[in-house]
C-alpha positions as CSV (number, residue, x, y, z in Angstrom):
1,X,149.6,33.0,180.7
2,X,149.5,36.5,181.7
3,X,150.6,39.2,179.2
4,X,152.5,42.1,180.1
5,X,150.1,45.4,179.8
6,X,152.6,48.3,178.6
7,X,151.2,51.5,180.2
8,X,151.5,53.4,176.9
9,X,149.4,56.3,178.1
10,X,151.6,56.8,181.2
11,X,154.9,56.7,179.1
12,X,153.8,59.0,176.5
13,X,152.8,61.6,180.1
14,X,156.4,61.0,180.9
15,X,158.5,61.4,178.0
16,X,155.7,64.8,177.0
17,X,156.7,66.1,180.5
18,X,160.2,65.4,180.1
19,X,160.4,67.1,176.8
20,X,158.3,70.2,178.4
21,X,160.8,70.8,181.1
22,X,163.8,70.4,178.8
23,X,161.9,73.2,176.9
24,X,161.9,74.9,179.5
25,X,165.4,74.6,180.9
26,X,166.6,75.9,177.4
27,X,164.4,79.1,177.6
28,X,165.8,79.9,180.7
29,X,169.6,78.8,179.3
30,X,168.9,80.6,175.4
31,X,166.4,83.6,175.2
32,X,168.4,86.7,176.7
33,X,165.4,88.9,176.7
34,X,163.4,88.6,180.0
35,X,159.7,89.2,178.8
36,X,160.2,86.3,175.8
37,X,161.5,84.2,178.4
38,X,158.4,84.6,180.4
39,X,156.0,84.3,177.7
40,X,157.7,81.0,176.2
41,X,157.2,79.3,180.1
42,X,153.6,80.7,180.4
43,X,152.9,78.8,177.1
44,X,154.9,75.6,178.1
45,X,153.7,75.9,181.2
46,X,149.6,76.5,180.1
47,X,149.6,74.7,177.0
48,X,152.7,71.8,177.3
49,X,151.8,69.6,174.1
50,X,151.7,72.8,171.9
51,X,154.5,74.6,173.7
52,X,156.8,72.0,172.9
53,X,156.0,72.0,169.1
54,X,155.8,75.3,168.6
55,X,158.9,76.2,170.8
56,X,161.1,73.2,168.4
57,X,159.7,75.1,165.6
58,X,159.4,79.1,166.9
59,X,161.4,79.7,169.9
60,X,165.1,79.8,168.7
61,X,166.5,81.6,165.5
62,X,167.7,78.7,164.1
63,X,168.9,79.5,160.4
64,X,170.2,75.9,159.6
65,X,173.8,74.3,159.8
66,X,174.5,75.1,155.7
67,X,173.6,79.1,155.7
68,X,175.4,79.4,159.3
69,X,178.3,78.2,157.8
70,X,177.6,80.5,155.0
71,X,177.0,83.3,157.2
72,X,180.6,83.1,159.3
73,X,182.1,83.4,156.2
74,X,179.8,86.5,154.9
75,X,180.2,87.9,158.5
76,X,183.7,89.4,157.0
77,X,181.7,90.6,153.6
78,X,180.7,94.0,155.2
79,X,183.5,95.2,156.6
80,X,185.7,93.5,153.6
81,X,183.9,95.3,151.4
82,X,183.7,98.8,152.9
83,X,187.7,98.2,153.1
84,X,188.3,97.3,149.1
85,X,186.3,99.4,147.5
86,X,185.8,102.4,149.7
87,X,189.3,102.8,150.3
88,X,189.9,105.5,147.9
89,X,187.6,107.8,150.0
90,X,187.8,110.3,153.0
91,X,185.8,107.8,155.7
92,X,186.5,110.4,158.5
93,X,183.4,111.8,159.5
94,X,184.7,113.3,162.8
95,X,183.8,116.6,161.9
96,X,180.4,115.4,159.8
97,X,178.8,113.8,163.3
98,X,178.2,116.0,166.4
99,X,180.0,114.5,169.4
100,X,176.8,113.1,170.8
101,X,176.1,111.3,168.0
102,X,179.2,109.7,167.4
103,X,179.0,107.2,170.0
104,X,175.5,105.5,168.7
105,X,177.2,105.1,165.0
106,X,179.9,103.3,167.0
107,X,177.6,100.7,168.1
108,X,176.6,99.8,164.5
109,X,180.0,99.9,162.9
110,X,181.6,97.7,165.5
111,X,179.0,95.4,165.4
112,X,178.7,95.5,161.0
113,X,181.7,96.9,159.7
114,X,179.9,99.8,158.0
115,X,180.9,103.2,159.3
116,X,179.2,106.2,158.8
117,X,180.2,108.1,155.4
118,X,180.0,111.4,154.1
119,X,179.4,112.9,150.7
120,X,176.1,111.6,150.6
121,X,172.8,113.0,149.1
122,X,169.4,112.2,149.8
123,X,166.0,112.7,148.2
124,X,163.1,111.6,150.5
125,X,160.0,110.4,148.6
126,X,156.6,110.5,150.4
127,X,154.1,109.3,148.3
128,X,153.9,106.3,146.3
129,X,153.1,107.8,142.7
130,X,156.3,109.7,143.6
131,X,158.4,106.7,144.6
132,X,157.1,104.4,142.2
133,X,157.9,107.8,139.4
134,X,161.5,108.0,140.7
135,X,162.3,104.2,140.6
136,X,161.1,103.7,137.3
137,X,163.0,106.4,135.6
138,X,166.2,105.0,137.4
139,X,165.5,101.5,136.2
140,X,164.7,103.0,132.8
141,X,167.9,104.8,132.5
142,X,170.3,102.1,134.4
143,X,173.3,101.3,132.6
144,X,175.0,98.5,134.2
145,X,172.7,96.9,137.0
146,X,169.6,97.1,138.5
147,X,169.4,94.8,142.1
148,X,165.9,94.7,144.1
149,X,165.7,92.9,147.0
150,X,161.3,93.1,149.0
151,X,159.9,91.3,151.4
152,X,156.5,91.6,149.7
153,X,156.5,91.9,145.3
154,X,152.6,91.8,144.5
155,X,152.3,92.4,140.6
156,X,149.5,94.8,140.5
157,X,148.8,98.1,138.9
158,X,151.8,100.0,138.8
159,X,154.2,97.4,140.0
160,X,153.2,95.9,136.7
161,X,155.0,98.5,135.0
162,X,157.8,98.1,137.0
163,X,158.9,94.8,136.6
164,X,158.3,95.5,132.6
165,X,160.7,98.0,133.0
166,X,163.2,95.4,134.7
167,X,162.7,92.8,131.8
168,X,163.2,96.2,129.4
169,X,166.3,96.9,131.2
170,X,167.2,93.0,131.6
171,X,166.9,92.6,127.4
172,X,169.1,95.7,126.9
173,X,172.2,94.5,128.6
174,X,171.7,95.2,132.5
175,X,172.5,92.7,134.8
176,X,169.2,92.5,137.0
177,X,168.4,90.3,140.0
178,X,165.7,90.7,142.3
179,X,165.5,88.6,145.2
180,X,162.3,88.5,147.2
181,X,160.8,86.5,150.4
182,X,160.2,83.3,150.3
183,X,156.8,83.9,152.2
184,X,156.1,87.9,151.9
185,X,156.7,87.4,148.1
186,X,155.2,83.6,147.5
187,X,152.8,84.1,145.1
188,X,155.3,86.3,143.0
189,X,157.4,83.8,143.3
190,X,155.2,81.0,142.4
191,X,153.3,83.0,139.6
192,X,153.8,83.9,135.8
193,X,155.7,87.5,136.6
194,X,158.9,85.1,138.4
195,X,159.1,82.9,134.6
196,X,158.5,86.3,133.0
197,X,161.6,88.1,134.8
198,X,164.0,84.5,134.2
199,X,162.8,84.5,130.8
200,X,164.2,87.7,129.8
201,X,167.2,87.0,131.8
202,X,166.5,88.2,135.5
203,X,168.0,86.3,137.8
204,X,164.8,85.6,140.7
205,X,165.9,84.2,144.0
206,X,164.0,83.5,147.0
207,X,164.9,84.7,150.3
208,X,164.7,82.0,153.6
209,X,163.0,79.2,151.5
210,X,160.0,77.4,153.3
211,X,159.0,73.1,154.0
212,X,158.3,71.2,155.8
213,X,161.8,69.2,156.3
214,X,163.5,72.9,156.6
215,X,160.9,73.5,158.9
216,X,162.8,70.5,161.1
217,X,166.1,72.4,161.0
218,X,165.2,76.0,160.2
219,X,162.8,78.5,161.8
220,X,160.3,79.4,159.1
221,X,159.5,82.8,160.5
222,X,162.7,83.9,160.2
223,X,161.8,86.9,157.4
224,X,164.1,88.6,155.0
225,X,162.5,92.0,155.8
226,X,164.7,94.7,154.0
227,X,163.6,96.6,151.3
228,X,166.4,97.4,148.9
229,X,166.3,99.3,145.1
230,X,170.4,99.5,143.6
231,X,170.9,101.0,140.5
232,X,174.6,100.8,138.9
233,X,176.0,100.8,142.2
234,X,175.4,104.1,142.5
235,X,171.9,105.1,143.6
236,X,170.2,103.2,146.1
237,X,166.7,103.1,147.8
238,X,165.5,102.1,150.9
239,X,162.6,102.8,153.4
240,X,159.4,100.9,154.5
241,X,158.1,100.7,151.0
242,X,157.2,96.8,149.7
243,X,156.6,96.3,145.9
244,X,152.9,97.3,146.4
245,X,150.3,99.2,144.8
246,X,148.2,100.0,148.1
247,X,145.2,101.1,145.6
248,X,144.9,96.9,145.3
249,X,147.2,95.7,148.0
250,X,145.3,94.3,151.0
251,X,142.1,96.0,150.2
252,X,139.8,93.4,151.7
253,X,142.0,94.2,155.8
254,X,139.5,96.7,156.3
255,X,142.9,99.7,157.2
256,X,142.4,101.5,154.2
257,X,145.8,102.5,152.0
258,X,149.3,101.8,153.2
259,X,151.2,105.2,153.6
260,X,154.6,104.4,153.3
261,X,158.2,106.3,152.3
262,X,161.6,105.9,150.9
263,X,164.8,107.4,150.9
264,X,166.8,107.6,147.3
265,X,170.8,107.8,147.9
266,X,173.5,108.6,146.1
267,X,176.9,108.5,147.6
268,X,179.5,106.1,149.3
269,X,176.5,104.9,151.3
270,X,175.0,103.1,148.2
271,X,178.3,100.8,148.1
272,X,177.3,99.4,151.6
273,X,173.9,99.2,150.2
274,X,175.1,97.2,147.4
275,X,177.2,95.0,150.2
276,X,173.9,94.2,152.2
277,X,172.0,93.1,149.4
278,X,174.9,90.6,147.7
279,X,175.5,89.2,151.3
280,X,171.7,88.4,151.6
281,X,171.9,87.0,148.0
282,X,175.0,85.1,148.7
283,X,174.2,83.3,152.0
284,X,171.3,81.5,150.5
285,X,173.1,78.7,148.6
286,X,176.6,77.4,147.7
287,X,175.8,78.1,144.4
288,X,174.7,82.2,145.3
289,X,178.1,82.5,147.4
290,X,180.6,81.1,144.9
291,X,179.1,83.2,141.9
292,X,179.1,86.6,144.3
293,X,182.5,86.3,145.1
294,X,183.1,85.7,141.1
295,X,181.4,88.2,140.3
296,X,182.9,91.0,143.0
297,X,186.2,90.2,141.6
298,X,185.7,91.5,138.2
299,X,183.5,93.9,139.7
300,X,186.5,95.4,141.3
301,X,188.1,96.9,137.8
302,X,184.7,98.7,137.9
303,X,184.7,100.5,141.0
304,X,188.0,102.9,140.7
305,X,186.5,104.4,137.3
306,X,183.2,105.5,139.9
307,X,185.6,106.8,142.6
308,X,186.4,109.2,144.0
309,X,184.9,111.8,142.1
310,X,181.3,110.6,141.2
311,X,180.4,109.2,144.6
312,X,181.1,112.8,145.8
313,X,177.3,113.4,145.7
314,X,176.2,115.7,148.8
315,X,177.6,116.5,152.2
316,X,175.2,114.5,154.0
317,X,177.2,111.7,156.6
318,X,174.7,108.6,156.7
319,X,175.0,105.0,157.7
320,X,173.7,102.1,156.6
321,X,172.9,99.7,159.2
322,X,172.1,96.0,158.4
323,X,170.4,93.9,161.5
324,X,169.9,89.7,161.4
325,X,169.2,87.7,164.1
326,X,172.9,85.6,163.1
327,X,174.7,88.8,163.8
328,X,174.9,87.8,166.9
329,X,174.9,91.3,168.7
330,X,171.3,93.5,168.5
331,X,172.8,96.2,166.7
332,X,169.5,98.2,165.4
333,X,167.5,97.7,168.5
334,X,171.0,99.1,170.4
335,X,171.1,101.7,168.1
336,X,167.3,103.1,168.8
337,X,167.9,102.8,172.6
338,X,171.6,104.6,172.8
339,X,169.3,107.4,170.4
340,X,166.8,107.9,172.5
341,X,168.9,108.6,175.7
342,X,170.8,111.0,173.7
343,X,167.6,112.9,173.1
344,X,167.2,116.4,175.0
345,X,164.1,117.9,173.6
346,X,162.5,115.8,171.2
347,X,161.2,112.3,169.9
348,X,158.8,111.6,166.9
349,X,158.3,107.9,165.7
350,X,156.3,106.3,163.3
351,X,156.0,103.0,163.2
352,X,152.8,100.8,162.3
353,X,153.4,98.1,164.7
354,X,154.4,99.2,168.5
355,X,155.1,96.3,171.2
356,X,158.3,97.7,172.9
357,X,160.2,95.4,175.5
358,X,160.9,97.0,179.0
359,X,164.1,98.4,177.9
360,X,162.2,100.2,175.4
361,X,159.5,101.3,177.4
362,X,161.6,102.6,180.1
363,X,163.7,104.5,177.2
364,X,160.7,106.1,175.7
365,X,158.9,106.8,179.1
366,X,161.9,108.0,181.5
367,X,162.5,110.3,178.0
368,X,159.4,111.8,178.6
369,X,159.8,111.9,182.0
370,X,163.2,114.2,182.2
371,X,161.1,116.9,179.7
372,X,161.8,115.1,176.4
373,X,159.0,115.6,173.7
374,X,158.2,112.1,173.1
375,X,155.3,111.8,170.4
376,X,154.4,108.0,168.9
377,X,152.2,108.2,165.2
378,X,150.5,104.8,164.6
379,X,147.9,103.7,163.1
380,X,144.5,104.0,163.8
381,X,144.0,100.4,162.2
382,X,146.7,97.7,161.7
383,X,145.8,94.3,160.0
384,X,146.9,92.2,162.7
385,X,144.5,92.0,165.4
386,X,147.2,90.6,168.3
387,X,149.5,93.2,167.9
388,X,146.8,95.9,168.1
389,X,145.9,94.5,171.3
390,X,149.4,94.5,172.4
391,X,149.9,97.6,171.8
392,X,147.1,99.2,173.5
393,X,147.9,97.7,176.4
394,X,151.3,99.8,176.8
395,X,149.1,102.8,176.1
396,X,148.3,103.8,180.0
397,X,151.9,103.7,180.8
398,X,153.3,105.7,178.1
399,X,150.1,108.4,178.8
400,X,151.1,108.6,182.7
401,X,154.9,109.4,181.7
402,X,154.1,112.1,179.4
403,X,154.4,110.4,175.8
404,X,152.2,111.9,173.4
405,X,150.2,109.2,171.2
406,X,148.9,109.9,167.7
407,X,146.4,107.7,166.0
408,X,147.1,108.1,162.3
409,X,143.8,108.0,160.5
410,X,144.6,108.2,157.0
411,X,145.0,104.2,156.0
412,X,147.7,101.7,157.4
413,X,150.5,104.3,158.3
414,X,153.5,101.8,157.3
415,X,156.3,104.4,157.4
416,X,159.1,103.7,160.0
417,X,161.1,106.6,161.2
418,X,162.7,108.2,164.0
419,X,164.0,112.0,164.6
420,X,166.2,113.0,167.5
421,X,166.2,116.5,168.3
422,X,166.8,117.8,165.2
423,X,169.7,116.5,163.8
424,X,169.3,112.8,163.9
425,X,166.7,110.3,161.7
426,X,166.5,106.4,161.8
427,X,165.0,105.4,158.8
428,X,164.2,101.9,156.7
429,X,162.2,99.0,157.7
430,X,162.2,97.9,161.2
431,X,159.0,98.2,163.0
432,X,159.2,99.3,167.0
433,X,158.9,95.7,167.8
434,X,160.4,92.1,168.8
435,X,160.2,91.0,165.5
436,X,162.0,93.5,163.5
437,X,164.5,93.7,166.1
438,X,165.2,89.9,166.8
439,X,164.2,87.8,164.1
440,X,163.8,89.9,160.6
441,X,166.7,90.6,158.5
442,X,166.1,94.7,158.4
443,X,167.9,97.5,157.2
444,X,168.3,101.2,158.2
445,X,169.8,104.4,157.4
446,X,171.2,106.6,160.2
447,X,171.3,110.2,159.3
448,X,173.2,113.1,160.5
449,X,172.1,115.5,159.2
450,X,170.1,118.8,160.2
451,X,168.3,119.1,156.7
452,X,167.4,115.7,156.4
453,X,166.1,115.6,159.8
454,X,164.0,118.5,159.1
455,X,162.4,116.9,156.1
456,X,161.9,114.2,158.1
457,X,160.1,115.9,160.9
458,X,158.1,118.0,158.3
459,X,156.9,114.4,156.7
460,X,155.7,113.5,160.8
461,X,153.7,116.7,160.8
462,X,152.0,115.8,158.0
463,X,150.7,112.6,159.6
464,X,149.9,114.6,162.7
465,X,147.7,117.0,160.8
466,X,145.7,113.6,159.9
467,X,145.9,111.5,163.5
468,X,143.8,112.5,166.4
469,X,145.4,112.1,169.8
470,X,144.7,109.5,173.1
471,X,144.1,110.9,176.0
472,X,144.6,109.4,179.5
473,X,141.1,110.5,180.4
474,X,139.6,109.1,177.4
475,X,141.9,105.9,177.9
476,X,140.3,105.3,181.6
477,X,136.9,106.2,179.9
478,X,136.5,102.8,178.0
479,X,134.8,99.5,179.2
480,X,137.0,97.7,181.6
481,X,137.3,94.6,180.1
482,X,139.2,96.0,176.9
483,X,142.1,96.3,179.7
484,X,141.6,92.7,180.7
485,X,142.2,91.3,176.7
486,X,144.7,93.9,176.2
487,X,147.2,92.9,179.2
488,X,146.1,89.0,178.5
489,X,147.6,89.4,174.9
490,X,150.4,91.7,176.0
491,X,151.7,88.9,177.9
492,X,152.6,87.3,174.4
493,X,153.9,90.6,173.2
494,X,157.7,89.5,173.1
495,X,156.6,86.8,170.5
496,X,154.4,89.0,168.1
């Protein structure tokens, strides 16, 4: 009797091809940028077994069926917010914002809900001895609440000190949460400062939990980026500083200190701080939205005492501008291209990771090339390898156009701004790449102001004075073959 030989080998070819070129057909149908396209069909294409799984796992911003729900119905929190509770004060900025300008804070507010306000004031901070001073006297004088949301809390040194001031602040009345990332933050989270904080009454949440079963519905490297500091709902931090001491943080990367920056607020602008970091807190369980909603509602007998008088704080007009890959639109990386068209005589950025798309690169470049002053500051060093390479390899096209490049040499130059001329700044904690654009939940401050600006651009100088700058002969100058690994990895650049 002859038995029936099942070609398993050839079946398992089949259905693995099969599930390749369905890959493939959705990257054609579902990634709008063109270089991630064509970096997602080199790797199916190259690599099909380990395209597949890693595309299922990496190649859509899946969030999960429970927090989209939960996100439709937080969509409406920004814009509900900004109307309830800053309705009591003058939102017209009209005469605030130069006309050239006015158009870019459209983009955001159509897209978020938060307009630009004035009577703000400002207090950049440049060192981390001088941010870390500043917070703690906040925290140590806060009255009513103290919020933090990081992407990174390592307990070390002086952050040490921080978080006792929390639990200080915590045992004396103030309702404190801090909500940190599940992976930037995991062992905070999973260590004996997380029981320390919920002992004394902190409530500790973690942002875009990680496993393997979420991993089936979720995409893990989804990151809850921001970096958010709200005292009493009425001062507010944010910039490119994580919970860090960089005197122990990463000291074994071999990129020296992390040089990083924050911006302390006061004003209307610290409600729609407030707004970003209880929609962040809300979306991540049923439990999180339902007790948020409770607790806005008796919130809202608080907020009239506050106004309008004592969020009259300065006559700076900012914006605060959330970005999430479920908004749907790319409102920051919109934002940073509509700013640098607007520009007439001069671009700085900072930013430690640079892998621009082609929009980007054609922004920065054709900037440079109609006379614009375009000047990039990175580091000299950054701890990821890949995105070092990747960035190099953009480095003979920016130097042909014009752009200036600055190699910062004083540690792991983390800060992440951007001055227009001189009466525009970006600033907060997106990073000149796809990630931070796409993928990370991010926040920044747009600022129109003159004086602000000019701090701003004084800060850039300072990292100048410590940067040494590539030049297109010295570029050329180098071993061949660095150009070969550079354009190999750059050819993965929209997935770094």
């Amino acid at each position: 009797m002859n038995t029936i030989q099942i070609p398993w080998g050839q079946i398992l070819l089949y259905l693995h091809t099969a599930a390749a070129l369905a890959c493939m057909v959705r990257v054609l149908y579902k990634q709008r940028n063109t270089g991630t396209a064509f970096a997602w069909l080199i790797i199916l294409f190259l690599f099909p077994l380990f395209g597949v799984v890693a595309y299922l796992m990496l190649g859509e911003p899946r969030l999960g069926l429970a927090r989209a729900k939960r996100t439709a119905e937080m969509n409406r929190f920004y814009s509900e917010f900004a109307e309830r509770y800053l309705a009591d004060i003058d939102l017209d900025v009209t005469n605030a914002i130069r006309p050239r300008y006015r158009g870019i804070a459209k983009v955001a507010a159509d897209t978020t809900g938060l307009g630009a306000t004035r009577n703000n004031a400002m207090t950049l901070l440049s060192t981390t001895d001088e941010i870390v001073d500043t917070m703690l006297a906040d925290i140590r004088a806060a009255e009513q609440s103290c919020l933090l949301a990081f992407y990174i809390i390592d307990p070390q040194g002086r952050i040490e000190m921080l978080l006792d001031a929390v639990i200080e602040a915590a045992r004396r009345g103030v309702d404190c949460a801090v909500l940190a990332d599940a992976v930037g933050s995991r062992r905070f989270l999973n260590g004996v400062w997380a029981k320390k904080l919920r002992t004394a009454g902190v409530e500790v949440h973690a942002a875009l939990p990680v496993g393997p079963l979420r991993t089936l519905f979720t995409r893990s490297d989804l990151r809850n980026h921001r970096k958010i500091l709200i005292i009493d709902k009425k001062i507010g931090y944010t910039g490119s500083y994580n919970l860090v001491d960089p005197r122990f943080f990463k000291q074994n990367s071999g990129v020296g200190e992390w040089v990083d920056v924050m911006m302390r607020c006061t004003g209307p602008m610290v409600l729609e701080m407030t707004a970003v970091f209880y929609a962040d807190l809300a979306v991540e369980n049923d439990e999180n939205l339902v007790g948020v909603q409770q607790y806005l509602d008796t919130y809202s007998e608080i907020i009239p005492a506050m106004l309008p008088d004592k969020m009259r704080a300065g006559n700076i007009a900012a914006q605060v501008i959330p970005s999430a890959p479920d908004q749907g639109e790319r409102v920051i990386y919109e934002t940073i291209i509509s700013a640098i068209y607007s520009a007439t005589r001069k671009i700085v950025i900072t930013s430690p990771y640079f892998v621009p798309d082609d929009p980007l690169l054609m922004a920065l470049t054709t900037a440079a090339k109609r006379g614009v002053d375009v000047t990039l500051i990175l580091p000299a060093k950054v701890d990821s390898l890949m995105v070092r390479y990747a960035s190099r390899a953009y480095y003979p096209m920016l130097l042909k156009a014009g752009v200036n490049i600055a190699l910062f040499e004083g540690g792991l130059l983390h800060a992440k701004t951007m001055t227009i001329d001189e009466g525009y700044t970006l600033f907060g904690t997106v990073n000149m790449d796809m990630r931070s654009f796409f993928l990370n939940l991010e926040i920044s401050l747009a600022v129109y102001d003159k004086t602000i600006t000019g701090q701003v651009i004084d800060l850039q100088q300072t990292y100048l004075k410590n940067s040494r700058y590539v030049s297109m002969k010295g570029w050329q100058q180098r071993a061949r073959w660095w150009g070969l690994v550079e354009n190999t990895v750059r050819l993965m650049s929209p997935l770094l």
